[in-house]
Backbone as JSON Lines, residues from 0, in Angstrom:
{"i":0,"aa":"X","n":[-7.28,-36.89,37.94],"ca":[-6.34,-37.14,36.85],"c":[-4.96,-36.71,37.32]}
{"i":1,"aa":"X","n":[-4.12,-37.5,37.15],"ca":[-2.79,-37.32,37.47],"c":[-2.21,-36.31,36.33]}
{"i":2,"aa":"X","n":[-0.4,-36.01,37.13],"ca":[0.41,-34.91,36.07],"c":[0.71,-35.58,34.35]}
{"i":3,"aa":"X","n":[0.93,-37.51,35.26],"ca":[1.1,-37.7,33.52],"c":[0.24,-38.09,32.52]}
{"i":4,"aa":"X","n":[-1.21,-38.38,33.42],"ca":[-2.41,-38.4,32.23],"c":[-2.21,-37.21,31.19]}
{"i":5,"aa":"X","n":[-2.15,-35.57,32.34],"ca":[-2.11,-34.3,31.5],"c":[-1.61,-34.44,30.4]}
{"i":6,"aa":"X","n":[0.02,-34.87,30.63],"ca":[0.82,-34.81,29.68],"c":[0.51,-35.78,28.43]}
{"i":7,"aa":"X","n":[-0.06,-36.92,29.04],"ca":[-0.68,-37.99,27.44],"c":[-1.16,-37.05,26.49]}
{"i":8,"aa":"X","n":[-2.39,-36.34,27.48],"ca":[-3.66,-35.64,26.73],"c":[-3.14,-34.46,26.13]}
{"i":9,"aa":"X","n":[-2.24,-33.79,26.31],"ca":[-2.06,-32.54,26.17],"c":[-1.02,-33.04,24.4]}
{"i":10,"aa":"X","n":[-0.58,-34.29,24.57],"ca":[0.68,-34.81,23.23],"c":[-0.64,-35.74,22.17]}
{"i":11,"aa":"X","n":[-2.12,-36.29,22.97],"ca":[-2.92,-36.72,22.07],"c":[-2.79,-38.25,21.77]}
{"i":12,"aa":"X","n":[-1.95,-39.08,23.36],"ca":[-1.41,-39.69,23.2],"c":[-2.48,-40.59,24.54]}
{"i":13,"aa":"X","n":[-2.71,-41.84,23.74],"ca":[-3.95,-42.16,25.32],"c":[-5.34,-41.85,25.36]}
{"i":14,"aa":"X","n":[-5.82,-42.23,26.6],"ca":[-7.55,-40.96,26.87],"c":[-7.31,-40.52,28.31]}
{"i":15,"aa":"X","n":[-7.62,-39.87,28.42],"ca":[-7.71,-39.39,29.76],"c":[-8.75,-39.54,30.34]}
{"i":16,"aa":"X","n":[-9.99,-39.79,29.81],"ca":[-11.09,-40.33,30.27],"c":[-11.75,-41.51,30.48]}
{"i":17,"aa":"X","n":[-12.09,-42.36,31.28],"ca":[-12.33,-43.79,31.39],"c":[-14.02,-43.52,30.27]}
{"i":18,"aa":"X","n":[-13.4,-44.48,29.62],"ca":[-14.66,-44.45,28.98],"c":[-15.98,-45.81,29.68]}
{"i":19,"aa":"X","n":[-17.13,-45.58,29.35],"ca":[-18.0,-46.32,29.65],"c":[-17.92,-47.51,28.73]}
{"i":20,"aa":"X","n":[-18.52,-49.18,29.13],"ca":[-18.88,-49.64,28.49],"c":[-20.02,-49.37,27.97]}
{"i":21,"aa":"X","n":[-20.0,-49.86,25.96],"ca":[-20.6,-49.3,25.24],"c":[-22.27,-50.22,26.23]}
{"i":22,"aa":"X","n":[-23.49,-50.21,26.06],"ca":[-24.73,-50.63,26.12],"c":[-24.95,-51.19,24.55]}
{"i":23,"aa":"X","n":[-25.59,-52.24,25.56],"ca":[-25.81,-52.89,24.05],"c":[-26.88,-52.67,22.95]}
{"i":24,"aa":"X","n":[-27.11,-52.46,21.73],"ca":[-28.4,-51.81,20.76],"c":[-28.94,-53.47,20.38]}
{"i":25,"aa":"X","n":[-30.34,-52.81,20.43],"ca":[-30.68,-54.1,19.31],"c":[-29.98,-53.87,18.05]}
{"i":26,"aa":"X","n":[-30.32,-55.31,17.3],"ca":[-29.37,-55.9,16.33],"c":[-30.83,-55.33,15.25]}
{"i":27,"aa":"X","n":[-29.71,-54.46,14.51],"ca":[-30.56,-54.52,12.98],"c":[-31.4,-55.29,12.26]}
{"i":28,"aa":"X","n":[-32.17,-54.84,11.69],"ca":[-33.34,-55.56,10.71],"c":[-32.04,-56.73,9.73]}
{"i":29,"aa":"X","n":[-32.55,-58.29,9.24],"ca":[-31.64,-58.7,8.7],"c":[-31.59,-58.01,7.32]}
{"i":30,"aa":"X","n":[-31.42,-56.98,7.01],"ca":[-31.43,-56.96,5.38],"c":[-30.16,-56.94,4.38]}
{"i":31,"aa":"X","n":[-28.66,-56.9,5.31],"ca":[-27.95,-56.68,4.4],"c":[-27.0,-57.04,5.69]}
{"i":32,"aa":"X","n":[-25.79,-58.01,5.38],"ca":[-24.86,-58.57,6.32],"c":[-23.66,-56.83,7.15]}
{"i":33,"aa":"X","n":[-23.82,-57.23,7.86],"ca":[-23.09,-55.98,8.68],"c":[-21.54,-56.43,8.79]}
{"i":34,"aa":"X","n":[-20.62,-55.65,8.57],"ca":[-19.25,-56.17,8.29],"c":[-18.72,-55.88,9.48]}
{"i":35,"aa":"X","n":[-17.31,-56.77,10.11],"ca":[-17.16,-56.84,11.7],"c":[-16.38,-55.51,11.33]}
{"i":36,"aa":"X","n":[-16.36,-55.05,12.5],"ca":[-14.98,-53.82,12.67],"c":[-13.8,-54.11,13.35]}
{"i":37,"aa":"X","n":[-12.75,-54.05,12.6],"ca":[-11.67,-54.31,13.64],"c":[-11.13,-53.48,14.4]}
{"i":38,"aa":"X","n":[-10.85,-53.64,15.6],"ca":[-9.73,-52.7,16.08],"c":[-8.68,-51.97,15.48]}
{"i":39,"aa":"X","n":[-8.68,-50.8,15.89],"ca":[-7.85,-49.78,15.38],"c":[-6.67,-50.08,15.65]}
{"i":40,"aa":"X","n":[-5.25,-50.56,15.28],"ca":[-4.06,-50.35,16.2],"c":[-3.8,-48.83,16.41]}
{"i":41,"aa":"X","n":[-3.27,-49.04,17.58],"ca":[-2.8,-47.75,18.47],"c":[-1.81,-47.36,17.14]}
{"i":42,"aa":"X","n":[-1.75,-46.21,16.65],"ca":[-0.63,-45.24,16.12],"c":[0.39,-44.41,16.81]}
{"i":43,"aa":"X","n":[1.64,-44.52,16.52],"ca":[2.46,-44.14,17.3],"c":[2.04,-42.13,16.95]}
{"i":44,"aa":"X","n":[2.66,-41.9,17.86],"ca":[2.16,-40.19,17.68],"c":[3.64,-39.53,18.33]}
{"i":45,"aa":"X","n":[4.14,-39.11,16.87],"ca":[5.54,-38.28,16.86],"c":[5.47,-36.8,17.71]}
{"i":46,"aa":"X","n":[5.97,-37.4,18.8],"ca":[6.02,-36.43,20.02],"c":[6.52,-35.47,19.79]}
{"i":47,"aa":"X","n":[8.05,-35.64,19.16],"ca":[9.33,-35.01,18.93],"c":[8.84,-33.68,17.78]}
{"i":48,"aa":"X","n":[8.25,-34.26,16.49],"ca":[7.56,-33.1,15.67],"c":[6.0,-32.1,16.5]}
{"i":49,"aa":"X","n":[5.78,-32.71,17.59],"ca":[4.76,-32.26,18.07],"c":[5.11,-31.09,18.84]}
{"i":50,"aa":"X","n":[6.25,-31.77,19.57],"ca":[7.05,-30.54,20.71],"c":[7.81,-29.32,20.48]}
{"i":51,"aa":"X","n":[8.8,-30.22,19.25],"ca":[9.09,-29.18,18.58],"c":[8.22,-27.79,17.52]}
{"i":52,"aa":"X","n":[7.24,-28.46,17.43],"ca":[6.46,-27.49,16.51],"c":[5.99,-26.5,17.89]}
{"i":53,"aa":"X","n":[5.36,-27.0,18.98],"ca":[5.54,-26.31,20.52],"c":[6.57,-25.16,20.82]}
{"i":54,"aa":"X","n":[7.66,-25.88,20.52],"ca":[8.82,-24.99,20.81],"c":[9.14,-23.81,20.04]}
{"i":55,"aa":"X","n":[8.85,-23.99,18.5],"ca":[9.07,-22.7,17.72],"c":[8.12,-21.84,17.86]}
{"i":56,"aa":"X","n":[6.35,-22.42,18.22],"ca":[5.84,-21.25,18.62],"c":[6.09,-20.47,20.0]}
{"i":57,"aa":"X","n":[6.71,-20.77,21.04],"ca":[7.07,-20.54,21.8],"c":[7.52,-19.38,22.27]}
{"i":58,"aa":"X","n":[7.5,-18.59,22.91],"ca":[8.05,-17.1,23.3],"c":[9.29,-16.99,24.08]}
{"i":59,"aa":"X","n":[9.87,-18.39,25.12],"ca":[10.66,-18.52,25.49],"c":[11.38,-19.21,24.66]}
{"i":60,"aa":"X","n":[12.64,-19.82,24.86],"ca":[13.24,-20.74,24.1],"c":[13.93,-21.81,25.23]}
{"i":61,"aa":"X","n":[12.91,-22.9,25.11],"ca":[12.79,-24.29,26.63],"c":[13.58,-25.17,25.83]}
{"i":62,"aa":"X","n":[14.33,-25.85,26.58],"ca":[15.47,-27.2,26.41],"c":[14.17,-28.3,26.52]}
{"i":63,"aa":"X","n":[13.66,-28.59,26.03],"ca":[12.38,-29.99,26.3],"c":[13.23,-31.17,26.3]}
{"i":64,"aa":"X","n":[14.03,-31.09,25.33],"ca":[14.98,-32.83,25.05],"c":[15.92,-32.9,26.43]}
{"i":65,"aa":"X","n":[16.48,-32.06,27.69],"ca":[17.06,-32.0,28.47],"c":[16.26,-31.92,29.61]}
{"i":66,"aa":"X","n":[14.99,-30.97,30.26],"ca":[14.88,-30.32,30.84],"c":[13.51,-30.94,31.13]}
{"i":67,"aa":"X","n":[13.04,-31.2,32.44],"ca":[11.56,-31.65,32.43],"c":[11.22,-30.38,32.71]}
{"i":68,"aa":"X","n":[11.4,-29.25,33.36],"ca":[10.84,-28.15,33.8],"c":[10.33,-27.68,32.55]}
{"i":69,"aa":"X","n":[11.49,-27.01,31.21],"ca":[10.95,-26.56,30.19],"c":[10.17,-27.49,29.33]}
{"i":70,"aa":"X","n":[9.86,-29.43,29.42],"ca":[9.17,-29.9,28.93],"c":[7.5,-29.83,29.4]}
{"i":71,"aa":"X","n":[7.23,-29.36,30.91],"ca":[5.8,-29.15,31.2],"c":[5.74,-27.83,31.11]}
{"i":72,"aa":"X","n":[6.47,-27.0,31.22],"ca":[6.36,-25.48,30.44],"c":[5.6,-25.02,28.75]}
{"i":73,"aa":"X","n":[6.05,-26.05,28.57],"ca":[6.19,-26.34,27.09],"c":[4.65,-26.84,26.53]}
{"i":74,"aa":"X","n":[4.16,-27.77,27.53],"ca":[2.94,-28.46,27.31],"c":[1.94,-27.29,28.25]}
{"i":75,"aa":"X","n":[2.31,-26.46,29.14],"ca":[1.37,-25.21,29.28],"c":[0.82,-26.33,30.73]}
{"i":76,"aa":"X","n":[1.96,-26.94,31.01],"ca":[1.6,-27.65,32.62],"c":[2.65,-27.14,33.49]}
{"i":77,"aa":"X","n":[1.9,-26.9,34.94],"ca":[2.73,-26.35,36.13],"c":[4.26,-27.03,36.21]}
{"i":78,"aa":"X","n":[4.9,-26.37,36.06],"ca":[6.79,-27.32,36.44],"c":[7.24,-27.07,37.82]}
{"i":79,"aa":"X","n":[6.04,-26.18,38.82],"ca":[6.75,-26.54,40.19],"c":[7.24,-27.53,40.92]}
{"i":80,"aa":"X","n":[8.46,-27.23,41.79],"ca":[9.16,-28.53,42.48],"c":[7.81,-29.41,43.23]}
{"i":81,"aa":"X","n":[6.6,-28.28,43.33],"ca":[5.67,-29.33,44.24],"c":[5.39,-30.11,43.31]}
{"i":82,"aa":"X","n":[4.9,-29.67,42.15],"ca":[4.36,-30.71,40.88],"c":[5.35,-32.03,40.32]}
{"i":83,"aa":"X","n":[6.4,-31.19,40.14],"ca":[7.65,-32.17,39.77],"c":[7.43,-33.51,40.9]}
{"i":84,"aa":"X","n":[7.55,-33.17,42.06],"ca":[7.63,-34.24,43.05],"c":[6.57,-34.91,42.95]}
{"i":85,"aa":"X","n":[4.85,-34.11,42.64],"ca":[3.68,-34.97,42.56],"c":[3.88,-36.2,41.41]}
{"i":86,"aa":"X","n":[4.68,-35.76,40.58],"ca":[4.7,-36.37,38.91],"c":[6.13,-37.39,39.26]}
{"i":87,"aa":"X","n":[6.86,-37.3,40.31],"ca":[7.82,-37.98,39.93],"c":[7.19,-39.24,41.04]}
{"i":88,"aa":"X","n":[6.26,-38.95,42.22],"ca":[6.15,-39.74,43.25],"c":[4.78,-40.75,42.09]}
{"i":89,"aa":"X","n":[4.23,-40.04,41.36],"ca":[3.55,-40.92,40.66],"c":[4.02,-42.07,39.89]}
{"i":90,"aa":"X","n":[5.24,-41.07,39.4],"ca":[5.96,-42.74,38.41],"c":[6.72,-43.36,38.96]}
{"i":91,"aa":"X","n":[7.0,-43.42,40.27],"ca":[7.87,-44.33,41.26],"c":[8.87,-43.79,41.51]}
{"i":92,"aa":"X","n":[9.34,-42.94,41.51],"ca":[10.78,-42.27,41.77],"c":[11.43,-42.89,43.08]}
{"i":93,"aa":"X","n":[12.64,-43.54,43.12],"ca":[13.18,-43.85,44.08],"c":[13.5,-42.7,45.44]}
{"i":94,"aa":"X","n":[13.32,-43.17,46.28],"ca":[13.29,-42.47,47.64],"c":[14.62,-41.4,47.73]}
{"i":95,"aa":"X","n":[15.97,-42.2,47.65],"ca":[17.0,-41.37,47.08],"c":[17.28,-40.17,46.35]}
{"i":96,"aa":"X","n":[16.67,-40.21,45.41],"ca":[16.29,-39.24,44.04],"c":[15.47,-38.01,44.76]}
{"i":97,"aa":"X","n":[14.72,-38.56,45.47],"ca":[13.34,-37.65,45.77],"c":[14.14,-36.3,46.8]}
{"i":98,"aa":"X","n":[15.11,-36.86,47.61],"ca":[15.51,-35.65,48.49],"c":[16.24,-34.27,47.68]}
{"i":99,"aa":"X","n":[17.18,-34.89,46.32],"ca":[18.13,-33.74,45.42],"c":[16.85,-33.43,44.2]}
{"i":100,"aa":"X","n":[16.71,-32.19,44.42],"ca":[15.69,-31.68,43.02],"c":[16.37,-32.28,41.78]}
{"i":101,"aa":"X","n":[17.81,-31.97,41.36],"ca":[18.64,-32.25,40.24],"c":[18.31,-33.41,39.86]}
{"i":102,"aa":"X","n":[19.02,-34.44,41.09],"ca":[18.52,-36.09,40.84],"c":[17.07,-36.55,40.01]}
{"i":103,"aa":"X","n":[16.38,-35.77,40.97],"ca":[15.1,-36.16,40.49],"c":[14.46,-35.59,39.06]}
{"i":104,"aa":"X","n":[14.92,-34.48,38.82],"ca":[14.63,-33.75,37.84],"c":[15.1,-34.97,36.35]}
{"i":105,"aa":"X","n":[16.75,-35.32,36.58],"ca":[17.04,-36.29,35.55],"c":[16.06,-37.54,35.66]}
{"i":106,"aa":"X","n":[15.86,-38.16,36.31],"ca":[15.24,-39.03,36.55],"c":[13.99,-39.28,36.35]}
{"i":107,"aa":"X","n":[13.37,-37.98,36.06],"ca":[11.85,-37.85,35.66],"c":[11.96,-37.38,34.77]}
{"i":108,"aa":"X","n":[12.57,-36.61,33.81],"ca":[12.66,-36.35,32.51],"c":[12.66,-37.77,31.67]}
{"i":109,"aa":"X","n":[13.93,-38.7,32.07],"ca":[14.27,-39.96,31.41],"c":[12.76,-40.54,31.0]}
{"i":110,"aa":"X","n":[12.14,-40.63,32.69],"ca":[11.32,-41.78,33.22],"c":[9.59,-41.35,32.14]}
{"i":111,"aa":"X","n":[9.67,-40.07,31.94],"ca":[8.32,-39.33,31.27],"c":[8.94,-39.36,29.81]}
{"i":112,"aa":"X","n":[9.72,-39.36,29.25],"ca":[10.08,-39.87,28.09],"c":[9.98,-41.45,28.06]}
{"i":113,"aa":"X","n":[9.87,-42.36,28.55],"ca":[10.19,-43.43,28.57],"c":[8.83,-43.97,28.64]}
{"i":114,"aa":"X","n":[7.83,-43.06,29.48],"ca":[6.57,-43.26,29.44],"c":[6.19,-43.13,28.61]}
{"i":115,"aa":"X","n":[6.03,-42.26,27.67],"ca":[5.23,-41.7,26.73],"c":[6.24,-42.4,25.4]}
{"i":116,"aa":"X","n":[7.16,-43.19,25.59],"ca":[7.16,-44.02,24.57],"c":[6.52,-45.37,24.65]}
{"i":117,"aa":"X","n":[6.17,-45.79,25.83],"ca":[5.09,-46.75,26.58],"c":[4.05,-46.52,25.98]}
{"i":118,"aa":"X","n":[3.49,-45.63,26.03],"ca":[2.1,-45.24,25.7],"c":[1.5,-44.58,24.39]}
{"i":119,"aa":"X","n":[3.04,-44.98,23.42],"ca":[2.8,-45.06,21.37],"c":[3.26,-43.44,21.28]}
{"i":120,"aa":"X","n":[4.4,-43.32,21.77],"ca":[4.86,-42.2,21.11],"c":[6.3,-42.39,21.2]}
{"i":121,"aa":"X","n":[6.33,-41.64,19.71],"ca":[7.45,-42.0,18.81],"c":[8.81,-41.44,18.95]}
{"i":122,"aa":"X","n":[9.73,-41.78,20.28],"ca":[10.52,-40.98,20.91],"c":[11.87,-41.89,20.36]}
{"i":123,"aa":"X","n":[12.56,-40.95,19.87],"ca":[14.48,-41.27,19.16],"c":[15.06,-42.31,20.62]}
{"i":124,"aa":"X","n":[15.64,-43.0,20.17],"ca":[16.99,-43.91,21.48],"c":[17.62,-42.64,22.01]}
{"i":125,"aa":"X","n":[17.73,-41.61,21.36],"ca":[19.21,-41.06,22.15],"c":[18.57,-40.07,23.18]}
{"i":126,"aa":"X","n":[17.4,-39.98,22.92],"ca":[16.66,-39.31,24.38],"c":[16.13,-40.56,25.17]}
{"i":127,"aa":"X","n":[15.73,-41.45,25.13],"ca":[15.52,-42.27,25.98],"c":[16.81,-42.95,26.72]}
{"i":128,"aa":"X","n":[18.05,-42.78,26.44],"ca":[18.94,-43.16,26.91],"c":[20.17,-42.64,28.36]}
């Protein structure tokens, strides 16, 4: 499992687990018509009230809306530069970026916000921007 599965799972956002296809059951006795089920739509899942509720319990006081370090701090995931680089080489980080920590640091904050509004969470324009 990668750094940003963690982060799906850790916001409740996603699975982190490949699930199996279901096996198929025999089909019920006919006695009473079985109603189809529809698919669930995905629900967006308000990150921002999630993190922040994170943040006030918090013992430090982490910049999450600025800061990817204090945003995997925050989620109780490693923020080392080794990790940072594992998590930024995962989401494509340009080669450029990758040599200045700073660079990259903006660039993966943006890019993991941007994800996790990809993946139904409910992140404001003015942090994705």
């Amino acid at each position: 499992m990668g750094l940003f599965s963690a982060i799906l799972e850790k916001l409740g956002l996603g699975s982190s687990t490949v699930q199996a296809a279901p096996q198929p059951t025999p089909a019920p006795a006919p006695t009473t018509p079985q109603p189809a089920v529809a698919p669930k739509a995905m629900a967006a899942v308000d990150v921002v009230a999630k993190l922040e509720g994170l943040a006030t319990a918090h013992k430090e006081k982490l910049n999450w809306k600025t800061s990817i370090v204090d945003l995997l701090k925050l989620l109780g995931l490693d923020s080392s530069l080794a990790a940072r680089k594992e998590l930024a080489t995962e989401l494509g980080c340009p080669a450029e970026k990758m040599g200045d920590s700073a660079q990259m640091n903006m660039w993966l904050h943006k890019s993991v916000l941007k994800k996790l509004a990809d993946n139904g969470g409910n992140i404001p324009k003015e942090l994705l921007g």
